[in-house]
N, CA, C and O of each residue as an XYZ file, in Angstrom:
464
protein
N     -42.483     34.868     -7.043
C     -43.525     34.001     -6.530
C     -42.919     32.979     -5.576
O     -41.928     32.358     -5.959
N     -43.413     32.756     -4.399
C     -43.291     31.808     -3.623
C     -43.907     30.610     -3.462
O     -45.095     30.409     -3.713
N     -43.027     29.697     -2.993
C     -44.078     28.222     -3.272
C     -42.860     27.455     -2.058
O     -41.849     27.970     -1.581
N     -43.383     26.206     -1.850
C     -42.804     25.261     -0.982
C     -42.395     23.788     -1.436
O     -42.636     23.471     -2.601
N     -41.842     22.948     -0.650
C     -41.155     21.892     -0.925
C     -41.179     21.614      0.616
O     -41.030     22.276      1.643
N     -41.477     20.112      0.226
C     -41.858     19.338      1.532
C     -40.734     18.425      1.156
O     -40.534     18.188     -0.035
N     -39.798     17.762      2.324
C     -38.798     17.035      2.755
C     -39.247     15.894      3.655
O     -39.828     16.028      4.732
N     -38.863     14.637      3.005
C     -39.407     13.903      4.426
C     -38.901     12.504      4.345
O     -38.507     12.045      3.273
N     -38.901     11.610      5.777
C     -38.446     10.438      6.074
C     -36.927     10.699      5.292
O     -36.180     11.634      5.582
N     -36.641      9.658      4.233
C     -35.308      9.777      4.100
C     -34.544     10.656      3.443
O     -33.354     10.962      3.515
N     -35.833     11.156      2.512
C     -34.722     12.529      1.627
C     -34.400     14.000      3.371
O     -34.028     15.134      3.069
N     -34.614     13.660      4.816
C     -34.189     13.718      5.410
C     -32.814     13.781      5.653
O     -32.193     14.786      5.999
N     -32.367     12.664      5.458
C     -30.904     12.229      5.962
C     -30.102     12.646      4.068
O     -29.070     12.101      3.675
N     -30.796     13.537      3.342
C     -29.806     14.049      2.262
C     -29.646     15.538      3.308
O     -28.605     16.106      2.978
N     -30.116     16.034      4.045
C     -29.874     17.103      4.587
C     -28.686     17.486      4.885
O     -28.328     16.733      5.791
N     -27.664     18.394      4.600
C     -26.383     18.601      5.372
C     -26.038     19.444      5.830
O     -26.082     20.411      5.069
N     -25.526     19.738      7.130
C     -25.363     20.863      7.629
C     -23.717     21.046      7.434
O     -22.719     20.429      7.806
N     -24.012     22.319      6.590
C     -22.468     23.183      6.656
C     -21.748     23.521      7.746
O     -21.961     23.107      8.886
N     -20.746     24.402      7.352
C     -20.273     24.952      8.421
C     -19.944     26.441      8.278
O     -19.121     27.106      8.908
N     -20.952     26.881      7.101
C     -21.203     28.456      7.097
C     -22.186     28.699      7.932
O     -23.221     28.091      8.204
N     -21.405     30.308      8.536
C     -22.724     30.276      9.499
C     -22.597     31.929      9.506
O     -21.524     32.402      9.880
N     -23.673     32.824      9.098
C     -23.795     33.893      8.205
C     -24.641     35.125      9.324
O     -25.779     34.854      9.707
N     -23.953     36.469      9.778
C     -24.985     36.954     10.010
C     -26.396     38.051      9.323
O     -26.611     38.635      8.261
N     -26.893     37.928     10.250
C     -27.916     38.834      9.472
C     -27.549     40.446      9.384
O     -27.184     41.289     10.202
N     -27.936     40.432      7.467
C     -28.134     41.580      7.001
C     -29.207     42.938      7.628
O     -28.954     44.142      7.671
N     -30.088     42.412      7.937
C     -31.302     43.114      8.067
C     -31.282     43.674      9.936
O     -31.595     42.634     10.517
N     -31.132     44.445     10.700
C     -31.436     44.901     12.294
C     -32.797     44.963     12.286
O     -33.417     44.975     13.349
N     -33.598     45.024     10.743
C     -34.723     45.827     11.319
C     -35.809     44.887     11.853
O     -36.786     45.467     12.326
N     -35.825     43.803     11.865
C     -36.495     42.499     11.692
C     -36.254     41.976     13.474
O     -37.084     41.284     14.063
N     -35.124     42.415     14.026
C     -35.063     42.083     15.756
C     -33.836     41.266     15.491
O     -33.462     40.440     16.323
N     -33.072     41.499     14.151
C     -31.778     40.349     14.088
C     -30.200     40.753     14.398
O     -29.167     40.091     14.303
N     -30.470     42.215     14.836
C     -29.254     42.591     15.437
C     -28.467     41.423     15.695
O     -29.257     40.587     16.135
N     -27.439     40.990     15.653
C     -26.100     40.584     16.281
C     -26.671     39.015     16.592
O     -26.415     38.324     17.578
N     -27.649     38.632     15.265
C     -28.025     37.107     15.539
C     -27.293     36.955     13.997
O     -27.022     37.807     13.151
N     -27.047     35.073     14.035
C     -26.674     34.412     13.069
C     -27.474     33.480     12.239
O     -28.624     33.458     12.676
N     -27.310     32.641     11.133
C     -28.261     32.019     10.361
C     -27.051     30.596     10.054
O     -25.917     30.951      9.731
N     -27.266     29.382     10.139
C     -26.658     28.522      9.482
C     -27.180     28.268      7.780
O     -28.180     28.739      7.239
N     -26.309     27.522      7.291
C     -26.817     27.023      5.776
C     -26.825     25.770      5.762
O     -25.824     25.227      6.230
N     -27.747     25.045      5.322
C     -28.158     23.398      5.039
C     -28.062     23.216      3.596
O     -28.524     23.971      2.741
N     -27.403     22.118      3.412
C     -27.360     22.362      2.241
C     -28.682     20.556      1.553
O     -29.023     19.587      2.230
N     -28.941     20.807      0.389
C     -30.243     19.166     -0.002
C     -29.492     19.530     -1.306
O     -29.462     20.613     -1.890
N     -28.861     18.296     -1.633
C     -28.516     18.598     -3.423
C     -27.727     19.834     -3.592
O     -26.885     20.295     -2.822
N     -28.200     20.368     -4.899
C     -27.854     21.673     -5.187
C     -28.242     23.292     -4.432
O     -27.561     24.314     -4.338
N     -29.307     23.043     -4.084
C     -29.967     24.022     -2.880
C     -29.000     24.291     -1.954
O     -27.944     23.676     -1.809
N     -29.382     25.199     -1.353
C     -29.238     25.336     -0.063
C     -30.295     26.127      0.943
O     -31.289     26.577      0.372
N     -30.193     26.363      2.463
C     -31.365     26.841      2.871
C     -30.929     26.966      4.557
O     -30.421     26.098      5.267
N     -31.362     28.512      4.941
C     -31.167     29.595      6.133
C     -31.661     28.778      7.200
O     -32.489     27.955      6.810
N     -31.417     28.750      8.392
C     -32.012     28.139      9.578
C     -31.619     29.272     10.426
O     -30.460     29.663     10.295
N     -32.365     29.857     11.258
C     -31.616     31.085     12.183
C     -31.425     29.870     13.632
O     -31.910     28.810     14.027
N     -30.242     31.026     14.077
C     -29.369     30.061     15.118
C     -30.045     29.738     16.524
O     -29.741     28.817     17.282
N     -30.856     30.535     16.671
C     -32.291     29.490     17.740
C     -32.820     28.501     17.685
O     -33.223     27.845     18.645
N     -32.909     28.218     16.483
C     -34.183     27.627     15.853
C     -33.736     25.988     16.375
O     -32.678     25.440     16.068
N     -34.793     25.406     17.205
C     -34.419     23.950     17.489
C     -34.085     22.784     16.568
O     -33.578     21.682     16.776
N     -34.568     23.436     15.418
C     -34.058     22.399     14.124
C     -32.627     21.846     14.211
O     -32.289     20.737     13.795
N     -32.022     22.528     14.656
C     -30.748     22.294     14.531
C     -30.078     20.814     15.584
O     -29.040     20.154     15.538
N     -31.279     20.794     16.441
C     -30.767     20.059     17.803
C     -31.586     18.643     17.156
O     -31.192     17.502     17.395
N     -32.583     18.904     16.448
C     -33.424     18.095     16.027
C     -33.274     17.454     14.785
O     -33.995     16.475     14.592
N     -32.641     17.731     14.069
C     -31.581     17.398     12.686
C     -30.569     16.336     13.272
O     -30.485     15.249     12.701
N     -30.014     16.526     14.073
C     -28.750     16.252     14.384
C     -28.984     14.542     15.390
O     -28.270     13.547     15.518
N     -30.532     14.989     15.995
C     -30.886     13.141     16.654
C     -31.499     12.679     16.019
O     -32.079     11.772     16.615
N     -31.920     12.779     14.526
C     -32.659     12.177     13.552
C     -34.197     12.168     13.717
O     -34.996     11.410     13.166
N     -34.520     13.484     14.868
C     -35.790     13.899     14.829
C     -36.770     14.441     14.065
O     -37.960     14.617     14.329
N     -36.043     14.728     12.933
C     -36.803     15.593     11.754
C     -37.619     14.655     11.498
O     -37.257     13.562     11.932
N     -38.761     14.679     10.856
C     -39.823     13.693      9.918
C     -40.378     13.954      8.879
O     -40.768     13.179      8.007
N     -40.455     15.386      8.945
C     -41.282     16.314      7.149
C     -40.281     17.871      7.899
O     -39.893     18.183      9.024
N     -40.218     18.416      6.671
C     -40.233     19.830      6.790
C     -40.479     20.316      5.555
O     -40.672     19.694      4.510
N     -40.451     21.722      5.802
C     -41.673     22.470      4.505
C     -40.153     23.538      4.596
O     -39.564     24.064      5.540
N     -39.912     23.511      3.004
C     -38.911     25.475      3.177
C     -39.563     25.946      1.928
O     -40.099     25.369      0.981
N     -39.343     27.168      2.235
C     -39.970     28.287      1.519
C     -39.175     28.555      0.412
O     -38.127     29.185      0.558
N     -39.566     28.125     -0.764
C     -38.673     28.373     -2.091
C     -38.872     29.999     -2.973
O     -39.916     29.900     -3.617
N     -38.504     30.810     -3.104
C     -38.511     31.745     -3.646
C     -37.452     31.729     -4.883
O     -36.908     30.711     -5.308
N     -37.228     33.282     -5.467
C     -36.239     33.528     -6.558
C     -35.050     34.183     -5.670
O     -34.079     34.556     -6.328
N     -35.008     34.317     -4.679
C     -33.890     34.024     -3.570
C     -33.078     33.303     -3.261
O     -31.884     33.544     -3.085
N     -33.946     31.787     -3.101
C     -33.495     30.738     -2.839
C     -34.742     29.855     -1.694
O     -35.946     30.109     -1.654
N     -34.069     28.890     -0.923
C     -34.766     28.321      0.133
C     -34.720     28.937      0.944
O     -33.855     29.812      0.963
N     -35.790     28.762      2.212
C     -35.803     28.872      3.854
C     -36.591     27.877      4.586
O     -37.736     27.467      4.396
N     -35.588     27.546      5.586
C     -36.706     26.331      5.977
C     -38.446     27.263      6.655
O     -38.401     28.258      7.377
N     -39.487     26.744      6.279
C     -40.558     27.453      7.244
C     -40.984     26.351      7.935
O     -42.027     26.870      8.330
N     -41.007     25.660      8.226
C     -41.961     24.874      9.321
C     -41.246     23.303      9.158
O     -41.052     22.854      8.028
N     -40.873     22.515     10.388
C     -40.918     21.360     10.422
C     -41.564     20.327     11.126
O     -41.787     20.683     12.283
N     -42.079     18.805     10.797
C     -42.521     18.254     11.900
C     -41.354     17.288     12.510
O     -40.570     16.871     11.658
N     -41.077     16.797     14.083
C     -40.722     15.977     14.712
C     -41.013     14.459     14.225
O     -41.961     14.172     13.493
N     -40.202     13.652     14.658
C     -40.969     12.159     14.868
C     -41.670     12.127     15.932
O     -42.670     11.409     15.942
N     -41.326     12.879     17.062
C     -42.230     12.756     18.458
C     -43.062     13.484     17.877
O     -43.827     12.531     17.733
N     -43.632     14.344     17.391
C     -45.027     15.116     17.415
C     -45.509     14.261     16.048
O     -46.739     14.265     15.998
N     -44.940     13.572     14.991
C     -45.622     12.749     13.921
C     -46.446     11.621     14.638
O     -47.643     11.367     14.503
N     -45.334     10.891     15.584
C     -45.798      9.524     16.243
C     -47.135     10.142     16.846
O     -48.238      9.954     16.333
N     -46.937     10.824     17.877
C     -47.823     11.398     18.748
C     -48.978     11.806     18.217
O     -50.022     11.600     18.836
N     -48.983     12.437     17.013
C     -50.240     12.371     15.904
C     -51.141     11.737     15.793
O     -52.346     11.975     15.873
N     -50.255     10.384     15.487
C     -50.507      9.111     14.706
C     -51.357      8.384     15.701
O     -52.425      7.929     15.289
N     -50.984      8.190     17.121
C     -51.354      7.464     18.320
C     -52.533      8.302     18.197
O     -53.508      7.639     17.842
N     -52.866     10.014     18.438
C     -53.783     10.356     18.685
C     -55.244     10.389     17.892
O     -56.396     10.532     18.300
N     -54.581     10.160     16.374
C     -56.100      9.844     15.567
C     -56.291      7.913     15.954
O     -57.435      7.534     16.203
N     -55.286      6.992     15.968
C     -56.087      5.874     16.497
C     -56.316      6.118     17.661
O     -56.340      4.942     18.025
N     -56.520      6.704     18.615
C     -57.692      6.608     19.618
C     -58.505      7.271     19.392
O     -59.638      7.083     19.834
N     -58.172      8.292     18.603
C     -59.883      9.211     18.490
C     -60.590      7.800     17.729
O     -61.470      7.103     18.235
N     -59.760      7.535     15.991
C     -60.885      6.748     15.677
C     -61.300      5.257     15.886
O     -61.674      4.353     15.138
N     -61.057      5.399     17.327
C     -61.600      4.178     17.805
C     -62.606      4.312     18.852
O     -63.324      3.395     19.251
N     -62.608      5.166     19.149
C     -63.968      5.845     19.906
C     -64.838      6.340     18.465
O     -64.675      7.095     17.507
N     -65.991      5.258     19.076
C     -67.446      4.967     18.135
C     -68.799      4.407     19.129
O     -68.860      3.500     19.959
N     -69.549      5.127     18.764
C     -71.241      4.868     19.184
C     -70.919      3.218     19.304
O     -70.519      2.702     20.347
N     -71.109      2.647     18.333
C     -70.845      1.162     19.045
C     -69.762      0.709     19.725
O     -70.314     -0.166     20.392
N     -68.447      0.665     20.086
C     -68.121      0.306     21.008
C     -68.415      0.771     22.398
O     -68.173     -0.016     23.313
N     -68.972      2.105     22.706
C     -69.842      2.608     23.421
C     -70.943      1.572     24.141
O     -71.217      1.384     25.326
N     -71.479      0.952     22.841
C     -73.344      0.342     23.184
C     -72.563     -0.988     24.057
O     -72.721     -1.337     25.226
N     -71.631     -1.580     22.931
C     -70.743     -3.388     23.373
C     -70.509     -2.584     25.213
O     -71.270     -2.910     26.124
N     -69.587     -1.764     25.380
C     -69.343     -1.995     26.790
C     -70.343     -1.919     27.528
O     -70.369     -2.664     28.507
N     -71.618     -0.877     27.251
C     -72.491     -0.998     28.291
C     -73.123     -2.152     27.989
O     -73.040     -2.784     29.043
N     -73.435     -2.513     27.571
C     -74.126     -4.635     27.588
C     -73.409     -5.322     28.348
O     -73.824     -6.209     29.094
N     -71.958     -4.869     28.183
C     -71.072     -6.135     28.886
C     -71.243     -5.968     30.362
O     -71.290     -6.910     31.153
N     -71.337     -4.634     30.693
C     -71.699     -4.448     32.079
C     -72.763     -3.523     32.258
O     -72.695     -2.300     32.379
N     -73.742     -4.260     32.259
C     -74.621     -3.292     32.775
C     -75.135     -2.398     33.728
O     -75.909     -1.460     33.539
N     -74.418     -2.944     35.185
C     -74.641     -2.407     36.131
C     -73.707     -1.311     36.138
O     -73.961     -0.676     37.161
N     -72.907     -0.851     35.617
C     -71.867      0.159     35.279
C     -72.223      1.375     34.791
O     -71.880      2.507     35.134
N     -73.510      0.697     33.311
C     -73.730      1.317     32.380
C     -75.458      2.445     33.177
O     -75.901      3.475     32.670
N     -75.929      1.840     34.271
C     -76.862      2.922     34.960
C     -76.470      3.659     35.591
O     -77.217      4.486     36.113
């Protein structure tokens, strides 16, 4: 059975990157003659394949959450978020929720000749 584990803000910086760096077992998957690093959190550890921008993004303290895939295998990281795409989030629901029917009505009063 598979399940996940979310990582975030500072249990972040428990993250460590090894210096095993493992290739892949499997060709059949498109992994011919590609590699995988190991991260290690605590006792865990957990696969990053050697594309994967995590690695560039780990390393400037860009990480902010990530999700790995826990199995009877072990970990894999599956999905992470940025601080630039968290912040960027964050900015984008306060402007959505600040656009409202009434601040709408306030500006057209304030100017009305605008508002025809």
């Amino acid at each position: 059975m598979e399940n996940v584990q979310i990582l975030q803000n500072e249990e972040i910086d428990l993250v460590k990157k090894t210096t095993l760096v493992r290739a892949y077992k499997s060709e059949t998957e498109g992994f011919k003659g590609k590699n995988y690093r190991i991260y290690a959190y605590g006792k865990e550890a957990f696969a990053v394949h050697e594309d994967d921008s995590f690695h560039t993004d780990l390393e400037n303290g860009n990480v902010q959450k990530m999700m790995v895939s826990v199995t009877a295998d072990g970990w894999s990281l599956a999905n992470y978020v940025t601080w630039t795409r968290a912040n960027a989030t964050k900015t984008n629901m306060a402007i959505n929720a600040a656009i409202t029917p009434e601040r709408f009505k306030v500006a057209a009063l304030a100017n009305p000749e605008e508002a025809a």
